[in-house]
C-alpha positions in Angstrom: 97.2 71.3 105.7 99.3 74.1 104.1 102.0 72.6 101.3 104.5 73.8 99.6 106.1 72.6 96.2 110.0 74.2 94.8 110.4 74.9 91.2 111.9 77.2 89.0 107.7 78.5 88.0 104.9 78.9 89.4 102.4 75.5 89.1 99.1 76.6 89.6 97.5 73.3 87.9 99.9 70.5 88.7 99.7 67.3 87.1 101.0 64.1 86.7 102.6 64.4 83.3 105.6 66.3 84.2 106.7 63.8 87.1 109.4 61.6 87.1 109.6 57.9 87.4 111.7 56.0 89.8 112.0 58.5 92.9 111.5 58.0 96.8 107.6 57.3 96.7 106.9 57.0 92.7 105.3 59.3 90.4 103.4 62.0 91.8 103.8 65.8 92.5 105.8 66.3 95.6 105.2 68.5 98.3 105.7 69.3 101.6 104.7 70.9 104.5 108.1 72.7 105.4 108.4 76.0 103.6 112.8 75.6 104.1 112.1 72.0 102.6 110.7 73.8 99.8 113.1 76.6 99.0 115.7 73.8 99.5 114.1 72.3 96.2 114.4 75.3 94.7 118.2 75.6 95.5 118.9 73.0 92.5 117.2 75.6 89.7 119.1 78.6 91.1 122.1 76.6 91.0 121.3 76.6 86.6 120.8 80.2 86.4 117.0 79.8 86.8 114.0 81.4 89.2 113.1 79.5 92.2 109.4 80.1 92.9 107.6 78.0 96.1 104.2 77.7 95.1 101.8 77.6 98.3 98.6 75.1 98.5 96.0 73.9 101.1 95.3 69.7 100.8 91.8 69.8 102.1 91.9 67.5 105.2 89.2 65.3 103.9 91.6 63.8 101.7 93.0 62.0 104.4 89.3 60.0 105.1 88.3 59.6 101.4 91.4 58.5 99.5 93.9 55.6 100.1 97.1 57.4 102.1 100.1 56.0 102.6 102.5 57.6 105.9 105.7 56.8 106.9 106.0 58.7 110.7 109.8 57.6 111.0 112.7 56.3 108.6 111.7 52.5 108.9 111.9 49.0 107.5 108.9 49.9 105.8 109.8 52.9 104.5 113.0 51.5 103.0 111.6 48.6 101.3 108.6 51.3 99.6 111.4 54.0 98.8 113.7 50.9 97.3 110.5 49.7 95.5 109.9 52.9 94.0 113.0 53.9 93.1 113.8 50.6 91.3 110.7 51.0 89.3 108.9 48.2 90.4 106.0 50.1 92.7 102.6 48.4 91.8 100.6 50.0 95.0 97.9 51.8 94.2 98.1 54.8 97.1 96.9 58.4 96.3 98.6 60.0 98.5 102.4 58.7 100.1 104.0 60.8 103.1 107.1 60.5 104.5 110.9 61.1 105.0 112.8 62.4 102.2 116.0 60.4 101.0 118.1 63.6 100.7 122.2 63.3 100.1 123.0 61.7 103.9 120.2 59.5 103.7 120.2 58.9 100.1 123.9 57.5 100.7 122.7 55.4 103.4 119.8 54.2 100.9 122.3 53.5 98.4 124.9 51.7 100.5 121.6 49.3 101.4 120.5 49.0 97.5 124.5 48.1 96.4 124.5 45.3 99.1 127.3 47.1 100.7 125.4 47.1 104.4 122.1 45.0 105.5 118.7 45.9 106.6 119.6 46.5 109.9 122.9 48.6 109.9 120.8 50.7 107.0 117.7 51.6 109.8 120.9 52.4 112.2 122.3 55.1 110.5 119.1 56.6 109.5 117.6 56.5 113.1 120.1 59.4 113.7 118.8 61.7 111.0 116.3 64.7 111.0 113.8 63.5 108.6 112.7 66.0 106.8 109.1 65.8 104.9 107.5 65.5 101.4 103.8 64.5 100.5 103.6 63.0 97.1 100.2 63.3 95.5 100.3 60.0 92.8 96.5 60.3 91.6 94.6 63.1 89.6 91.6 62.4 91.8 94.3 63.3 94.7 95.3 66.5 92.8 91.9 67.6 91.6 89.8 67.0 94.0 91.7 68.2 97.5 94.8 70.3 96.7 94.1 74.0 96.1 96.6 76.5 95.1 96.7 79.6 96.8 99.5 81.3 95.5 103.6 81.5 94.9 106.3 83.5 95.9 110.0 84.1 94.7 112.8 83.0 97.0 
């Protein structure tokens, strides 16, 4: 599986040290498999004056048999309750890799209108059945990282 990560540099060797705590599927180092999903990342570092480099990597397919994977095929219950989880801080799972919908602005609002109370369960899954979801793979191990994702290269966009 080709992915692609956004940045203002390359990351040829990434890690889990320069992650950040409390986003949609925990700490890890987020990918995906949509090249515009990736430039789209990049659009926040251009936006400061900096590069915005896409680096390009292969996630060898064995990954998917040998380590604990975690994928969300749709916006769901389940997917809200892991994003809220991890966003909250209080994710205890132990998956190496999670896949799934990205909570970007539309959805994000949605997610926060859900999290404030302000709309239930059900009216939250509503409004997010009518979104594209787009698609980010978070790898949240170093066995994940080092052992099955290979870089191959990065571009500026």
């Amino acid at each position: 599986m080709i992915l692609y990560h956004g940045s203002f540099l390359e990351v040829a060797k990434p890690d889990l040290l320069h992650s950040r705590p409390n986003v949609d599927f925990g700490l890890g180092f987020y990918t995906t498999p949509l090249y515009e999903q990736a430039e789209k990342w990049c659009g926040k570092f251009k936006r400061r004056g900096k590069a915005g480099i896409v680096s390009r990597y292969i996630l060898d397919e064995e990954a998917f048999h040998q380590l604990k994977v975690l994928n969300f095929d749709s916006y769901s219950e389940a997917w809200l309750d892991f994003i809220l989880v991890c966003r909250s801080g209080k994710d205890k799972s132990d998956y190496d890799i999670v896949m799934g919908g990205v909570a970007n602005d539309r959805v994000f609002n949605t997610v926060e209108l859900y999290f404030d109370g302000l709309i239930d369960k059900a009216e939250a899954i509503e409004r997010l059945r009518y979104e594209k979801p787009n698609m980010q793979v978070c790898l949240r191990t170093e066995r994940a990282l080092n052992g099955y994702l290979h870089f191959e290269g990065s571009e500026l966009v």
